[in-house]
PDB file of N, CA, C and O in Angstrom:
ATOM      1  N   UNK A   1      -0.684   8.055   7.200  1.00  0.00           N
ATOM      2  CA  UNK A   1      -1.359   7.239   8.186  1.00  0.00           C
ATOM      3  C   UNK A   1      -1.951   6.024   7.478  1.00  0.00           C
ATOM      4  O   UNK A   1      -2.584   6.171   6.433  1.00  0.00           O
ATOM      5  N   UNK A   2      -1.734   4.698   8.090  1.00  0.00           N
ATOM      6  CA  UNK A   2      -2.501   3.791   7.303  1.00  0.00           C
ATOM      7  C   UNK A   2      -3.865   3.240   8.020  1.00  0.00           C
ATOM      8  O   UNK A   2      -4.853   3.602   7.381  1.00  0.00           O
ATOM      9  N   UNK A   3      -4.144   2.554   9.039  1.00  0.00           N
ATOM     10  CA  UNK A   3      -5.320   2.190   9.320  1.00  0.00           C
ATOM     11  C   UNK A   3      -5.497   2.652  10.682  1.00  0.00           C
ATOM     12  O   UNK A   3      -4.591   3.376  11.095  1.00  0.00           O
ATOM     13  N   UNK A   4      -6.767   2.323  11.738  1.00  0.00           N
ATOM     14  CA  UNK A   4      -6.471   3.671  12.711  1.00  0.00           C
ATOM     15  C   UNK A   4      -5.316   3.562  13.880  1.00  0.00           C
ATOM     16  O   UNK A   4      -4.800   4.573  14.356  1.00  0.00           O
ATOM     17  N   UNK A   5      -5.049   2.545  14.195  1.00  0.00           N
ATOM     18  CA  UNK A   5      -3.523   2.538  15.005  1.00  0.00           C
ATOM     19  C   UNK A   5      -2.182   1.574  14.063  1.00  0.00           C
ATOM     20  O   UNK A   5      -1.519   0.574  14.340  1.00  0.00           O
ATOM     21  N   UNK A   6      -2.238   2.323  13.097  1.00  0.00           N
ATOM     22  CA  UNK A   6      -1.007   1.975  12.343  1.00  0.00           C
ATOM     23  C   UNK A   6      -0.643   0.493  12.169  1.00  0.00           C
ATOM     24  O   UNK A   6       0.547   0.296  12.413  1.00  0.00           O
ATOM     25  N   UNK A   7      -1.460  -0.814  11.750  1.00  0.00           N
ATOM     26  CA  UNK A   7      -0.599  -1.615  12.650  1.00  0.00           C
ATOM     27  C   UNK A   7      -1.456  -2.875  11.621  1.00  0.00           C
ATOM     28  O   UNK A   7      -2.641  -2.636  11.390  1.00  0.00           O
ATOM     29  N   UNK A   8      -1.153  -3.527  11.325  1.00  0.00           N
ATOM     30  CA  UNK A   8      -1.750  -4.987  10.593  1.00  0.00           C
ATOM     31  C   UNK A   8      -1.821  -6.214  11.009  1.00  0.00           C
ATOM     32  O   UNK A   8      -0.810  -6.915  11.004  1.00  0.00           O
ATOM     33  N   UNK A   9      -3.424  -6.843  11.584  1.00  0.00           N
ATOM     34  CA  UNK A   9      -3.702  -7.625  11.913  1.00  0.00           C
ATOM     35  C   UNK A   9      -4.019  -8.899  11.268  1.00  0.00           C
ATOM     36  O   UNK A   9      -3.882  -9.006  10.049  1.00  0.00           O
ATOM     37  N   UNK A  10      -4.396  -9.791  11.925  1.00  0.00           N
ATOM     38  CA  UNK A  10      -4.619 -11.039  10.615  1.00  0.00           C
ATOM     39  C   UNK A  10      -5.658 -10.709   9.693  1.00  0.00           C
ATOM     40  O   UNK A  10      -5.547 -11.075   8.523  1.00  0.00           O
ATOM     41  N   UNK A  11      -6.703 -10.030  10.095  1.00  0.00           N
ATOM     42  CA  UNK A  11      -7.894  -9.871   9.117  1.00  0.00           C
ATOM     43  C   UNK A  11      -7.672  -8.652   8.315  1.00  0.00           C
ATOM     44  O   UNK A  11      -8.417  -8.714   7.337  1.00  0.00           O
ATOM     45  N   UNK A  12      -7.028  -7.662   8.308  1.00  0.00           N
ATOM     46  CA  UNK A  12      -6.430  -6.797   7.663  1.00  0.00           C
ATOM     47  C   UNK A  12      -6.019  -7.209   6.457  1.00  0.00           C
ATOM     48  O   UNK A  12      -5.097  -8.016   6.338  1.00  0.00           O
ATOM     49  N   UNK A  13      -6.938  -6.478   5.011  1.00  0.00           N
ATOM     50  CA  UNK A  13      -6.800  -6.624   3.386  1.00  0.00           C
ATOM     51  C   UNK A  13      -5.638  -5.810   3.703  1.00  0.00           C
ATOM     52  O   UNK A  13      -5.726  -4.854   4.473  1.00  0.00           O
ATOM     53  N   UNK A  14      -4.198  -6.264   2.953  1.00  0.00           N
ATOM     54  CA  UNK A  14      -2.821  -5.592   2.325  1.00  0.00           C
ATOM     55  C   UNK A  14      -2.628  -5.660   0.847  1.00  0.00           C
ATOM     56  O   UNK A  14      -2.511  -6.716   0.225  1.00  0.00           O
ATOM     57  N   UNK A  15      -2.608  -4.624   0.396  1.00  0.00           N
ATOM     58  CA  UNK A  15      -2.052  -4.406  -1.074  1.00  0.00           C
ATOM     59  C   UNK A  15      -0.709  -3.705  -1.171  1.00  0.00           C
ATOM     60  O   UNK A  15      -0.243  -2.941  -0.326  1.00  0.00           O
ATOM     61  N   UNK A  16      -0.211  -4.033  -2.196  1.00  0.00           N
ATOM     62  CA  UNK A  16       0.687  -3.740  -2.618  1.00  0.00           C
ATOM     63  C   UNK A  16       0.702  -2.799  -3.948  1.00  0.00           C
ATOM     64  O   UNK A  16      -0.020  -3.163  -4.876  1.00  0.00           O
ATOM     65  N   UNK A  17       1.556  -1.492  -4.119  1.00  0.00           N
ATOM     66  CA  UNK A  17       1.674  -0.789  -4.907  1.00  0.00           C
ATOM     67  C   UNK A  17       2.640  -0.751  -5.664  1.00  0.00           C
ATOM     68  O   UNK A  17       3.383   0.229  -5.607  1.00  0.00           O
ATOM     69  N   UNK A  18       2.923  -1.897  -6.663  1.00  0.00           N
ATOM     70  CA  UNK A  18       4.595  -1.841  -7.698  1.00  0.00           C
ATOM     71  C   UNK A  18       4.554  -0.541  -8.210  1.00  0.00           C
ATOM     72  O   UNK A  18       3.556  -0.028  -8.717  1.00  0.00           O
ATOM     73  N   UNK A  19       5.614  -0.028  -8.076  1.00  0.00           N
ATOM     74  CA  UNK A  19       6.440   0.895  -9.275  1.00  0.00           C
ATOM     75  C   UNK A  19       7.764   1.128  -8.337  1.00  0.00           C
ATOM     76  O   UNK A  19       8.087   0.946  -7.163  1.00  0.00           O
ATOM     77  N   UNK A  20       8.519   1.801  -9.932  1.00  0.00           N
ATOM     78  CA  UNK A  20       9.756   1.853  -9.773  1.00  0.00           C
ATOM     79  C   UNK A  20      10.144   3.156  -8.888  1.00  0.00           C
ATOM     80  O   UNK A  20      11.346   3.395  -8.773  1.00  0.00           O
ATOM     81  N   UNK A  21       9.232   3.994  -8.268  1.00  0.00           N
ATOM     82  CA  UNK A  21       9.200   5.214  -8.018  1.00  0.00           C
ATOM     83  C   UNK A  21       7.654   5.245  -6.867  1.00  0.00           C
ATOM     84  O   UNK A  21       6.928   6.236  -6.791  1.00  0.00           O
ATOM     85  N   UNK A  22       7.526   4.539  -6.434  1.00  0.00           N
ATOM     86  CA  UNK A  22       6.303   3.911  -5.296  1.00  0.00           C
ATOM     87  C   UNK A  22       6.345   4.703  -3.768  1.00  0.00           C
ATOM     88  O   UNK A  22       5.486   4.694  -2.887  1.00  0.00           O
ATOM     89  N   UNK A  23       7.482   5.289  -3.798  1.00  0.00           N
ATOM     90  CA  UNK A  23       8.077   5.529  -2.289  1.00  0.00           C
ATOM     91  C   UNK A  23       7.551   7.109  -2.219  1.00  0.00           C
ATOM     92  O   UNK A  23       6.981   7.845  -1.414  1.00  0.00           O
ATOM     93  N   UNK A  24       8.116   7.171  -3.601  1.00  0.00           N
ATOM     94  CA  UNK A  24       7.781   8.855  -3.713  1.00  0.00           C
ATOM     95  C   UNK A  24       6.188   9.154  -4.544  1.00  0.00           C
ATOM     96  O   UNK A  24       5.875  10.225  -5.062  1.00  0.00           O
ATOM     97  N   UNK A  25       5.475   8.113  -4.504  1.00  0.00           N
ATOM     98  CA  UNK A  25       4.245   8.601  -5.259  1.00  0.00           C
ATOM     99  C   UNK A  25       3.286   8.669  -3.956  1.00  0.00           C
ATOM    100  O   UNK A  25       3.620   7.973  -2.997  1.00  0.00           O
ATOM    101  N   UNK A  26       2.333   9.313  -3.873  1.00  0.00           N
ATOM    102  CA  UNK A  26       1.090   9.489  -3.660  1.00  0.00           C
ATOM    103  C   UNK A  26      -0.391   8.885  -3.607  1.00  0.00           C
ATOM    104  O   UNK A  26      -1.429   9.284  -3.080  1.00  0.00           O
ATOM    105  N   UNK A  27      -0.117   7.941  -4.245  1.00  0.00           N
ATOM    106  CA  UNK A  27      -1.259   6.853  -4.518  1.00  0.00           C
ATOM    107  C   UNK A  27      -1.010   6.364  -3.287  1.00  0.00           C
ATOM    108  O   UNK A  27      -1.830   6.870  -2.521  1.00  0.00           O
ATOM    109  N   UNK A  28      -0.356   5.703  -2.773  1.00  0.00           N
ATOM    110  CA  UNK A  28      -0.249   4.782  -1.653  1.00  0.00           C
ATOM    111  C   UNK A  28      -1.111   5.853  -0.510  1.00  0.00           C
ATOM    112  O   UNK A  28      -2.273   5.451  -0.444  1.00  0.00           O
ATOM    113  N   UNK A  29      -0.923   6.899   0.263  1.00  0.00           N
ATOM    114  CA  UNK A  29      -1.022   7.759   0.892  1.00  0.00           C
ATOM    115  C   UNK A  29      -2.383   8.073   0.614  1.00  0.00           C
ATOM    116  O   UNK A  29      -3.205   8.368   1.482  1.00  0.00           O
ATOM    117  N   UNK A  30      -2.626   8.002  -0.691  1.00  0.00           N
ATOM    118  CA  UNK A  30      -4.664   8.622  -0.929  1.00  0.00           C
ATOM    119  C   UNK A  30      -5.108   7.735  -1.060  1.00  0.00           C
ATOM    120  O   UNK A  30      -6.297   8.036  -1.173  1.00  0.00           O
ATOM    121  N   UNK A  31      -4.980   6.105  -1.188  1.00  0.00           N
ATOM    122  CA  UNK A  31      -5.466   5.072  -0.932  1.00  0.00           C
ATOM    123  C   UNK A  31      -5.764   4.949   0.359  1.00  0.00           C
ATOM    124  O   UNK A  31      -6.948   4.777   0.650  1.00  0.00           O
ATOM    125  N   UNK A  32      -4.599   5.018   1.578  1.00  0.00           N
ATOM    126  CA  UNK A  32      -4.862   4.523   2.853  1.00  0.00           C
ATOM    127  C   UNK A  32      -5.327   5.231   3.786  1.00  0.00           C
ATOM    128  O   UNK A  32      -5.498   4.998   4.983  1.00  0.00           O
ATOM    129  N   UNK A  33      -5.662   6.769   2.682  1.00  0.00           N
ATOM    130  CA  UNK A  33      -6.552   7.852   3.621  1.00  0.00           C
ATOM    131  C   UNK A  33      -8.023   7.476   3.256  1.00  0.00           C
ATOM    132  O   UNK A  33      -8.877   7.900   4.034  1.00  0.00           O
ATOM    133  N   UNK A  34      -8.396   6.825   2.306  1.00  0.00           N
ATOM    134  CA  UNK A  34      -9.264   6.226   1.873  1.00  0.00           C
ATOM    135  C   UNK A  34     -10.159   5.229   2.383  1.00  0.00           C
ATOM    136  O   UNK A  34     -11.381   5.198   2.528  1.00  0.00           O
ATOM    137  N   UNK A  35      -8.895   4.136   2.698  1.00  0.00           N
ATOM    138  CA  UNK A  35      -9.687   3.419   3.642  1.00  0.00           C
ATOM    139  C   UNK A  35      -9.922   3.297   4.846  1.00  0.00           C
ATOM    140  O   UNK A  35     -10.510   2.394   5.441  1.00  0.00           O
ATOM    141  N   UNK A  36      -9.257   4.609   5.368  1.00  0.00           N
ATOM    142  CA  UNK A  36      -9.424   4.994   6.787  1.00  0.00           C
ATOM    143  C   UNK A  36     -10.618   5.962   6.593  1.00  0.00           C
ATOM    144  O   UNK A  36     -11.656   5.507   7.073  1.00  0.00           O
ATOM    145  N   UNK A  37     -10.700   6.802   6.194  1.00  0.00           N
ATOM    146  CA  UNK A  37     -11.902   7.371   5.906  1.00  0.00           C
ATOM    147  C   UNK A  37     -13.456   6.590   6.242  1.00  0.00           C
ATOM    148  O   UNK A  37     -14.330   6.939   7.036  1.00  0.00           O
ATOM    149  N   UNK A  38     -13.409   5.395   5.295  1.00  0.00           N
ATOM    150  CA  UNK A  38     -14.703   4.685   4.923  1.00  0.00           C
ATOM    151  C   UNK A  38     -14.880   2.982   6.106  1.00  0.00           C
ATOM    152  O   UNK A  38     -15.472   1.903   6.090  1.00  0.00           O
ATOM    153  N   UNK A  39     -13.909   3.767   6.981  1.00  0.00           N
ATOM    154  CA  UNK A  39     -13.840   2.078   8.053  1.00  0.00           C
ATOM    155  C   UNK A  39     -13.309   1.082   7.451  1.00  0.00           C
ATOM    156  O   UNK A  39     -13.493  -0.067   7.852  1.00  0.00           O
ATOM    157  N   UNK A  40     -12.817   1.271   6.752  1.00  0.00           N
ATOM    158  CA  UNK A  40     -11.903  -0.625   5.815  1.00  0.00           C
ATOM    159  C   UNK A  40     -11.037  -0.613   6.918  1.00  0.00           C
ATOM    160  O   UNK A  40     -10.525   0.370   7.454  1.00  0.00           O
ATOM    161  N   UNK A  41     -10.898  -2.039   7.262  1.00  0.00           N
ATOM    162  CA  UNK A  41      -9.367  -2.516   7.711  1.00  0.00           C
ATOM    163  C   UNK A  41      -8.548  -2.851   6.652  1.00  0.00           C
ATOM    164  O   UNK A  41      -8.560  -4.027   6.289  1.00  0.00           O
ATOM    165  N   UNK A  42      -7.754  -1.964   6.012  1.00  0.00           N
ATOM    166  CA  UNK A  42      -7.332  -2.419   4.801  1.00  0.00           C
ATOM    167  C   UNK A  42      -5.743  -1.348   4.699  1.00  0.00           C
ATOM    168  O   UNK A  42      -5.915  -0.174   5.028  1.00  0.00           O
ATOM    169  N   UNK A  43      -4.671  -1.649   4.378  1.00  0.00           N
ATOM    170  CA  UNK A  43      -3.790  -1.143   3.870  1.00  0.00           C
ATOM    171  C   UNK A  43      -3.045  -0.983   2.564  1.00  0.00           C
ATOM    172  O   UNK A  43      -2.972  -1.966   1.828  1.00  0.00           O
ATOM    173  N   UNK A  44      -2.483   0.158   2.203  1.00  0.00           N
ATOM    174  CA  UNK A  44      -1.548  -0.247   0.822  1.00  0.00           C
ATOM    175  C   UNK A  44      -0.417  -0.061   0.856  1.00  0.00           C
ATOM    176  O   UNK A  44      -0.290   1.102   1.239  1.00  0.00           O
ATOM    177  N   UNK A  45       1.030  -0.715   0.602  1.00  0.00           N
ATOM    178  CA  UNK A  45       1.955  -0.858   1.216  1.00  0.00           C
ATOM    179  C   UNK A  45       2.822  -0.347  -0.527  1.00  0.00           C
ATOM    180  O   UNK A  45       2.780  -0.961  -1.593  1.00  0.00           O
ATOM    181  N   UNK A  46       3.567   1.044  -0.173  1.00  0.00           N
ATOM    182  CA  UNK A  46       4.245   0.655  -1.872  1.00  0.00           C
ATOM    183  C   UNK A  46       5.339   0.434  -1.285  1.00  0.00           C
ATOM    184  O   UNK A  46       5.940   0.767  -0.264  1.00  0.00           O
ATOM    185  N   UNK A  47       5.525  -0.594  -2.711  1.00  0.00           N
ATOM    186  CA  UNK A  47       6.991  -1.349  -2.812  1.00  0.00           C
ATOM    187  C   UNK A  47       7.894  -0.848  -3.820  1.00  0.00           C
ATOM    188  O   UNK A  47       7.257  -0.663  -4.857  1.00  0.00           O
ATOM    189  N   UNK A  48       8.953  -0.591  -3.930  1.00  0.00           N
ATOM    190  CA  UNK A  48       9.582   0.126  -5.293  1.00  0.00           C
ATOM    191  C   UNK A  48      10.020  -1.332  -5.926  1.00  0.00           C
ATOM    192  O   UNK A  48      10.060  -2.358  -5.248  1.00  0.00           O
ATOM    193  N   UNK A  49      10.254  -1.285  -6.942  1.00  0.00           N
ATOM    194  CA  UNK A  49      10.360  -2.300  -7.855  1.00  0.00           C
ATOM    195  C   UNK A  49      10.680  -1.873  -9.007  1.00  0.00           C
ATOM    196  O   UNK A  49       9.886  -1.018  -9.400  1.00  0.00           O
ATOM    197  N   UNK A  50      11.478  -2.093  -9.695  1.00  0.00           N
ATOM    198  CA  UNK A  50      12.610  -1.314 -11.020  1.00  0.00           C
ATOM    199  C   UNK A  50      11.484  -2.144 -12.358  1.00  0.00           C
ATOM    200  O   UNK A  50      10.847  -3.183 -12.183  1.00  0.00           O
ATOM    201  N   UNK A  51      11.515  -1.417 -13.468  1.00  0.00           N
ATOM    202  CA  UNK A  51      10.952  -2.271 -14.010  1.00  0.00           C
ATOM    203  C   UNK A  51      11.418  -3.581 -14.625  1.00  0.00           C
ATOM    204  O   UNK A  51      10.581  -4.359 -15.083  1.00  0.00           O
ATOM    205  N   UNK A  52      12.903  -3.900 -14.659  1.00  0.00           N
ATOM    206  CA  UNK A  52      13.160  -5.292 -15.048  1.00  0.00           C
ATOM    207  C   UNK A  52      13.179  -6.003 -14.236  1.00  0.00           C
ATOM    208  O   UNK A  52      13.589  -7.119 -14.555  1.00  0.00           O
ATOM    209  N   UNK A  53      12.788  -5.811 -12.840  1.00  0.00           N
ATOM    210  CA  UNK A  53      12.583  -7.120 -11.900  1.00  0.00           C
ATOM    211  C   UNK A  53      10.762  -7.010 -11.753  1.00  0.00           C
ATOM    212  O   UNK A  53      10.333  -7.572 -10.746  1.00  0.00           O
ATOM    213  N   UNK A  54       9.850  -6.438 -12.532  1.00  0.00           N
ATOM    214  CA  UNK A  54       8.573  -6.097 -12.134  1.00  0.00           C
ATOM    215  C   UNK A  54       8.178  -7.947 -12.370  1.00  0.00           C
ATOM    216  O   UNK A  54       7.570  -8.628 -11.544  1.00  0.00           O
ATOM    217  N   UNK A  55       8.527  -8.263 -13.237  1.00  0.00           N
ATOM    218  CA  UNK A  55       7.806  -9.763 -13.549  1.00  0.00           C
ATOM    219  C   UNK A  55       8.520 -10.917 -12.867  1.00  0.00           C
ATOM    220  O   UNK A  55       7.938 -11.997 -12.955  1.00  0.00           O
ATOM    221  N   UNK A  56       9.763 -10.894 -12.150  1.00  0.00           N
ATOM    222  CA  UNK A  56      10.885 -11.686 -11.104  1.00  0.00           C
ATOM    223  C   UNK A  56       9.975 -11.827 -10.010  1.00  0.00           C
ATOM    224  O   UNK A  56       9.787 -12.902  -9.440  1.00  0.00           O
ATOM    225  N   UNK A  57       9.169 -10.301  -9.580  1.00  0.00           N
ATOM    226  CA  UNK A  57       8.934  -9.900  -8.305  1.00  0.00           C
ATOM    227  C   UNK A  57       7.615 -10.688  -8.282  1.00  0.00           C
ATOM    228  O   UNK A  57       7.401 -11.535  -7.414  1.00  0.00           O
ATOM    229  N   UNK A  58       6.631 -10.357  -9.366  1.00  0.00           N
ATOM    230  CA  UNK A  58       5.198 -10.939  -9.400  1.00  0.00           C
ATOM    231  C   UNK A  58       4.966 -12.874  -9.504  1.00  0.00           C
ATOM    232  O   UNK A  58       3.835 -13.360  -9.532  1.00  0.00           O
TER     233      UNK A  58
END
C-alpha cells in the first residue's frame, strides 16, 4: 500500500529506490507503510536499475 488511496498528487514527496533487485526488496514496502502510518503524503517508488546504468540513470 502506498499512501491512503494509492494515488500521487502534486504535493505528494516521491522517492525513488535504485537497486538492481528493488522490485523484489522490501525497503520500498516498509518505507511506504511508514509513511502511511505517521500521515506523510509521501511515497517510495523502487526502480530496478542494473548497476552499470546506476550513474546513466542518476
Amino acid at each position: 500500500m502506498m499512501n491512503c488511496n494509492d494515488a500521487i498528487k502534486p504535493q505528494t514527496k516521491v522517492y525513488g529506490f535504485l537497486s538492481e533487485y528493488a522490485q523484489q526488496n522490501r525497503f520500498s514496502v516498509m518505507m511506504n507503510r511508514m509513511f502511511q502510518n505517521i500521515g506523510a503524503d509521501a511515497m517510495m517508488i523502487p526502480m530496478n536499475i542494473r548497476a552499470d546504468d546506476f550513474f546513466f540513470t542518476i
